[in-house]
Biotite code that builds the C-alpha atoms (Angstrom):
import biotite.structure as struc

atoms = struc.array([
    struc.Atom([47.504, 282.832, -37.810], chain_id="A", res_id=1, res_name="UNK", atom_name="CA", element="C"),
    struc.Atom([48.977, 285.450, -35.952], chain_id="A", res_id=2, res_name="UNK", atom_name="CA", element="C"),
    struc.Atom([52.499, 285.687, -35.699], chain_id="A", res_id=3, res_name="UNK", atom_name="CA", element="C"),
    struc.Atom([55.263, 288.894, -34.503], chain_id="A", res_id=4, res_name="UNK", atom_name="CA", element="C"),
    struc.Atom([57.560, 288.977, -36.942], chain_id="A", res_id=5, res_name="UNK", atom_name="CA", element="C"),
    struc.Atom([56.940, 290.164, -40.397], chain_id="A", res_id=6, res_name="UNK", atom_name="CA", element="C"),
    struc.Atom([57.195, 288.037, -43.885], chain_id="A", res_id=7, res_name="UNK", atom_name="CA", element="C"),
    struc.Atom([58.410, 289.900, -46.773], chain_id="A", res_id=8, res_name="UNK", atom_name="CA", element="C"),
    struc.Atom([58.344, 288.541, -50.271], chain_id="A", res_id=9, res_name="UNK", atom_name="CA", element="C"),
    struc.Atom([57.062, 289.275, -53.283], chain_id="A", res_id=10, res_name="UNK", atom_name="CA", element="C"),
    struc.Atom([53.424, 288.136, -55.325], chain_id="A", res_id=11, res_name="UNK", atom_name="CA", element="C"),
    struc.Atom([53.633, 288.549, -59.399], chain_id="A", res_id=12, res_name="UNK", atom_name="CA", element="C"),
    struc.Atom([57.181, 290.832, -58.946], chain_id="A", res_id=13, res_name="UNK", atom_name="CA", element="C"),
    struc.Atom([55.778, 293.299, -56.380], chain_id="A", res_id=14, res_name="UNK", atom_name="CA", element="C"),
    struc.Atom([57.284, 293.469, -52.919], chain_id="A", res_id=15, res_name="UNK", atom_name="CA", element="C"),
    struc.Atom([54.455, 292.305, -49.880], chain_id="A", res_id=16, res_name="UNK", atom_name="CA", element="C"),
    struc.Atom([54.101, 291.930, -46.772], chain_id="A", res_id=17, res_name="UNK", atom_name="CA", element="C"),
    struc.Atom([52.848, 288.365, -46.575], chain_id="A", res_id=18, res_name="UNK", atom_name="CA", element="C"),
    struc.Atom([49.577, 288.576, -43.920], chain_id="A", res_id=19, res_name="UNK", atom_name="CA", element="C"),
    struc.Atom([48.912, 284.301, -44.339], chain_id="A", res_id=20, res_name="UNK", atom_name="CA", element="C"),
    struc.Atom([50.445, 281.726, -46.696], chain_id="A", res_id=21, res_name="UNK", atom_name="CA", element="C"),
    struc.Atom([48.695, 278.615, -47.408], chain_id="A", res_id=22, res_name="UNK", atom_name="CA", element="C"),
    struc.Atom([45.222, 279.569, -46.872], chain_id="A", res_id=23, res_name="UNK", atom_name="CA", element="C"),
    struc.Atom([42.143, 278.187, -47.962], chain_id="A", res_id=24, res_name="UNK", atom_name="CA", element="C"),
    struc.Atom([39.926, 279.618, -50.482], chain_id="A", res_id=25, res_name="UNK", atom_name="CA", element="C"),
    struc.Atom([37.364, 280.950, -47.979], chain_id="A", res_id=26, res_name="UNK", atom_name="CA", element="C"),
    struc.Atom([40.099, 282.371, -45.538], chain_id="A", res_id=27, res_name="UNK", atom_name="CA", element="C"),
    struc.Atom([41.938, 284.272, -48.510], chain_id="A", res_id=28, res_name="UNK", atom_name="CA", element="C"),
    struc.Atom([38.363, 285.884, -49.637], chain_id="A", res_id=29, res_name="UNK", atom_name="CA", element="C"),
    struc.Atom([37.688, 286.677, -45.867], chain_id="A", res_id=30, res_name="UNK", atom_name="CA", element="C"),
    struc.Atom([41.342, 288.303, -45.348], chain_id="A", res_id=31, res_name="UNK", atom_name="CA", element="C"),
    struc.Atom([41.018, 289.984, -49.310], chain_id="A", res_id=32, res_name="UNK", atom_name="CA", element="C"),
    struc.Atom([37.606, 291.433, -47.895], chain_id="A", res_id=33, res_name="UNK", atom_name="CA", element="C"),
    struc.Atom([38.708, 292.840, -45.071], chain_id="A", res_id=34, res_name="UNK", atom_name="CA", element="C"),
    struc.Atom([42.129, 294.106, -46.049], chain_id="A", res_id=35, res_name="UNK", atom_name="CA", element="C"),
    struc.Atom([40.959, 296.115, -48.445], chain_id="A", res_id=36, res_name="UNK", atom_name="CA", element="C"),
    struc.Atom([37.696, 297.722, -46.815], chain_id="A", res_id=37, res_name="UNK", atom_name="CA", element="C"),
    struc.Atom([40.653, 298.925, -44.459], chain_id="A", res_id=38, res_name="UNK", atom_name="CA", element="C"),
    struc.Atom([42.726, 300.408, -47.279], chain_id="A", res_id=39, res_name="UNK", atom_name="CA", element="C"),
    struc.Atom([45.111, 297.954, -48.111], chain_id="A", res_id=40, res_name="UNK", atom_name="CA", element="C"),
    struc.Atom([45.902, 296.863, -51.467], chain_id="A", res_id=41, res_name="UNK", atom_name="CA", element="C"),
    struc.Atom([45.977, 292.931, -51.497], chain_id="A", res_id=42, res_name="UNK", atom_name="CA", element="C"),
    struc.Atom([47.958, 290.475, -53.902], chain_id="A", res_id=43, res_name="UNK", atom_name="CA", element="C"),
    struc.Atom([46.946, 286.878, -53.989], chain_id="A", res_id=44, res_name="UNK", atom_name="CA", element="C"),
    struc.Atom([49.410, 284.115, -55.190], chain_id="A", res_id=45, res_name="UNK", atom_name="CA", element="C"),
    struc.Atom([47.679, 280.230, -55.612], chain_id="A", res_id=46, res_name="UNK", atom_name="CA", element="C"),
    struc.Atom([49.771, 277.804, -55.037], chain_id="A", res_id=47, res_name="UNK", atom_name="CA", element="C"),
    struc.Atom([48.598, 274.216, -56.873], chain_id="A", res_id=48, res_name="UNK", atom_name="CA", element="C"),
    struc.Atom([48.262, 271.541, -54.886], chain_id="A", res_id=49, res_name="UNK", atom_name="CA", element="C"),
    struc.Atom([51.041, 269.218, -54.284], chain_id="A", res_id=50, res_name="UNK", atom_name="CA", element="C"),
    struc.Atom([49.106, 266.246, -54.895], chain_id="A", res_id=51, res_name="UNK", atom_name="CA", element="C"),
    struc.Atom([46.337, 265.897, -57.043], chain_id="A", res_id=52, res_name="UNK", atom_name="CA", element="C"),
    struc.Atom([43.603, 265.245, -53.974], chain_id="A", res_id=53, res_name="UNK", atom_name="CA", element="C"),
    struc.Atom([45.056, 267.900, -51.758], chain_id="A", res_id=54, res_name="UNK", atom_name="CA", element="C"),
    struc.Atom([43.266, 271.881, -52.148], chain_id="A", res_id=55, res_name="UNK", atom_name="CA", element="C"),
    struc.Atom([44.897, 275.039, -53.246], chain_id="A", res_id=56, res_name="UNK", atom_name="CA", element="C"),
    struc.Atom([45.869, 277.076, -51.434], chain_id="A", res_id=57, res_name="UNK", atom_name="CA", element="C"),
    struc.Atom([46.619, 280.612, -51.297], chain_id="A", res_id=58, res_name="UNK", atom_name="CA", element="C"),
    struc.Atom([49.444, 283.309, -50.408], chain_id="A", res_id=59, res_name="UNK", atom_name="CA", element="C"),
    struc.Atom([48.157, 286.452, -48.958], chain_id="A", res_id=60, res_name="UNK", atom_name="CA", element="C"),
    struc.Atom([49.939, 289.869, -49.298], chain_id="A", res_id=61, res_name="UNK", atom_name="CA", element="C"),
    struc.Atom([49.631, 293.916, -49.066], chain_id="A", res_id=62, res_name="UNK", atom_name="CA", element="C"),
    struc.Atom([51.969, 296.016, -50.682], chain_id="A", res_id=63, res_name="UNK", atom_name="CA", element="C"),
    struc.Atom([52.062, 298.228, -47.669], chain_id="A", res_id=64, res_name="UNK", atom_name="CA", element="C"),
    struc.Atom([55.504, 297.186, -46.134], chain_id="A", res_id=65, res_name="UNK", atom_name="CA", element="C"),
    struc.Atom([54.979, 298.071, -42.435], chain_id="A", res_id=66, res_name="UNK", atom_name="CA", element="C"),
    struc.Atom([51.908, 296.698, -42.519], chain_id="A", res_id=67, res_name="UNK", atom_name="CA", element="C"),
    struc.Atom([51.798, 293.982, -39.589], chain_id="A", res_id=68, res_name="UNK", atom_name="CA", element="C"),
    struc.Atom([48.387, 292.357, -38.512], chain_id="A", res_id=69, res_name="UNK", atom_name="CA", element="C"),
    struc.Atom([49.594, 291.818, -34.713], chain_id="A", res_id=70, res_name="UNK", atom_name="CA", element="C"),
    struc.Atom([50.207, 295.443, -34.486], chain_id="A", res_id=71, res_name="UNK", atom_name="CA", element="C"),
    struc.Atom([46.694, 296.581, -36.008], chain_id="A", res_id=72, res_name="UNK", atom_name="CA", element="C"),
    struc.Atom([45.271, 294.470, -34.294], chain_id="A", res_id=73, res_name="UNK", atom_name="CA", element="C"),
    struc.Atom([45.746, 294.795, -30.644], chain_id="A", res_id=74, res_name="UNK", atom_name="CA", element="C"),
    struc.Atom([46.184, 298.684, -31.991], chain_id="A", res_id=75, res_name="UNK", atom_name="CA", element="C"),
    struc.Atom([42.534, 298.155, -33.038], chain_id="A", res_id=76, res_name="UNK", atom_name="CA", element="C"),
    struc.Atom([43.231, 299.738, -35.933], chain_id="A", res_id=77, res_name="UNK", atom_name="CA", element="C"),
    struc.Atom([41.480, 297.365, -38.180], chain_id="A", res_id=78, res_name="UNK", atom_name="CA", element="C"),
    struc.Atom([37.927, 297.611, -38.529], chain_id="A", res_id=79, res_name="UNK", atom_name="CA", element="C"),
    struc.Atom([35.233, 295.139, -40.170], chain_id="A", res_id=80, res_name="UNK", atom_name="CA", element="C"),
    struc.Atom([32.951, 295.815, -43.359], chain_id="A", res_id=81, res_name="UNK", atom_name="CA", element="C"),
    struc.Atom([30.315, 297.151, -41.157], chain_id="A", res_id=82, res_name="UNK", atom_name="CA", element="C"),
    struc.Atom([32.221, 299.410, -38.406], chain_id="A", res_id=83, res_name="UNK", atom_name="CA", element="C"),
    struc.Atom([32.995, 297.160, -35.645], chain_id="A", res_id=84, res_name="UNK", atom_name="CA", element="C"),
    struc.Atom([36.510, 297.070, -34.556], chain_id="A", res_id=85, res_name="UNK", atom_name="CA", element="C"),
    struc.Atom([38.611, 293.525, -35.464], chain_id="A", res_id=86, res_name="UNK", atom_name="CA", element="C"),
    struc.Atom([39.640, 291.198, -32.449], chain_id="A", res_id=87, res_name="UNK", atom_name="CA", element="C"),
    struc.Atom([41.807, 288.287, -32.853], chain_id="A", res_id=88, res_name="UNK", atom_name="CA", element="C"),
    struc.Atom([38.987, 286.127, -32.379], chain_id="A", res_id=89, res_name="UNK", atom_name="CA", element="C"),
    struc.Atom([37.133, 287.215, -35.293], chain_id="A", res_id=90, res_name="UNK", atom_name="CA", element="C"),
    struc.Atom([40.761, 287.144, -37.129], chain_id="A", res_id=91, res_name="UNK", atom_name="CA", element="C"),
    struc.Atom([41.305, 284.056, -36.706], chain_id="A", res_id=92, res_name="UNK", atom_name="CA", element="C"),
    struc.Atom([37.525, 283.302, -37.950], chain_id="A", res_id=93, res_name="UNK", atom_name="CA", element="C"),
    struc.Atom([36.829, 281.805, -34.221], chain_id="A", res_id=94, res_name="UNK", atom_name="CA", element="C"),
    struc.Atom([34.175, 284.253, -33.477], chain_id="A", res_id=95, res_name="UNK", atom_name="CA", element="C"),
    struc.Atom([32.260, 286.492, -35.119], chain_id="A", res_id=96, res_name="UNK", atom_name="CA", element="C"),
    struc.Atom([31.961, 288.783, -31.784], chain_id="A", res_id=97, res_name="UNK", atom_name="CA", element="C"),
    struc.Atom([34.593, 291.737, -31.631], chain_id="A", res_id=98, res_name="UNK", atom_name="CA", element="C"),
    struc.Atom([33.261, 293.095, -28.225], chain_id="A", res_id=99, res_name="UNK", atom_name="CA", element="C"),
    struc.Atom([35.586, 290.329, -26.140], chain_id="A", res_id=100, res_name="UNK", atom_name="CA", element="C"),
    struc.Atom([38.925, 292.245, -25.620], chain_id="A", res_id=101, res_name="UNK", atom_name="CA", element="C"),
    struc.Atom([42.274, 290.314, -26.471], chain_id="A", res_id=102, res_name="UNK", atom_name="CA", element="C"),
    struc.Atom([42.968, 290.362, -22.427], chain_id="A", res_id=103, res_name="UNK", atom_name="CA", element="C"),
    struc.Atom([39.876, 288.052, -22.103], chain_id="A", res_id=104, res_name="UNK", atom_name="CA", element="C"),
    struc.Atom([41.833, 285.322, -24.428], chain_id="A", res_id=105, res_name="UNK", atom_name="CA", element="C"),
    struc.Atom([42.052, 281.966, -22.674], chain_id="A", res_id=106, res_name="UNK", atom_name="CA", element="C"),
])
């Protein structure tokens, strides 16, 4: 989920900033969502399965290049589709709350 470090790579020949790789199909159309009602312009790779049973899975980018999600974050910078500012806990999909601060964590 939520790492420090930045991944750089590139989706389709354009340089991203990789925000997840190997999501699921409903955590890349969460993340798509709400990177771009915040501005960003996302690029989506799928990566086939490696076996024929296992899902597909998904590479998620923005072409913004400074762009790191730990930083908006705890910056509250990011906000959700209907105004509310984005915690890690609704990041990570564990909550849907974004009034708990990230100092209330345990």
């Amino acid at each position: 989920m939520l790492a420090g470090k930045h991944q750089f790579g590139e989706i389709d020949g354009t340089r991203v900033t990789f925000v997840e790789k190997g999501a699921d199909k409903e955590r890349m159309e969460f993340l798509k969502e709400l990177l771009e009602y915040n501005g960003f312009e996302v690029l989506i790779k799928e990566k086939p399965p490696r076996k024929e049973e296992d899902p597909t899975t998904y590479d998620i980018g923005v072409t913004d290049m400074v762009f790191n999600p730990t930083i908006w974050i705890f910056d509250r910078k990011l906000k959700t589709p209907d105004g509310r500012i984005v915690t890690q806990q609704y990041w990570e999909n564990k909550s849907n709350l974004t009034k708990p601060q990230y100092w209330e964590n345990k």
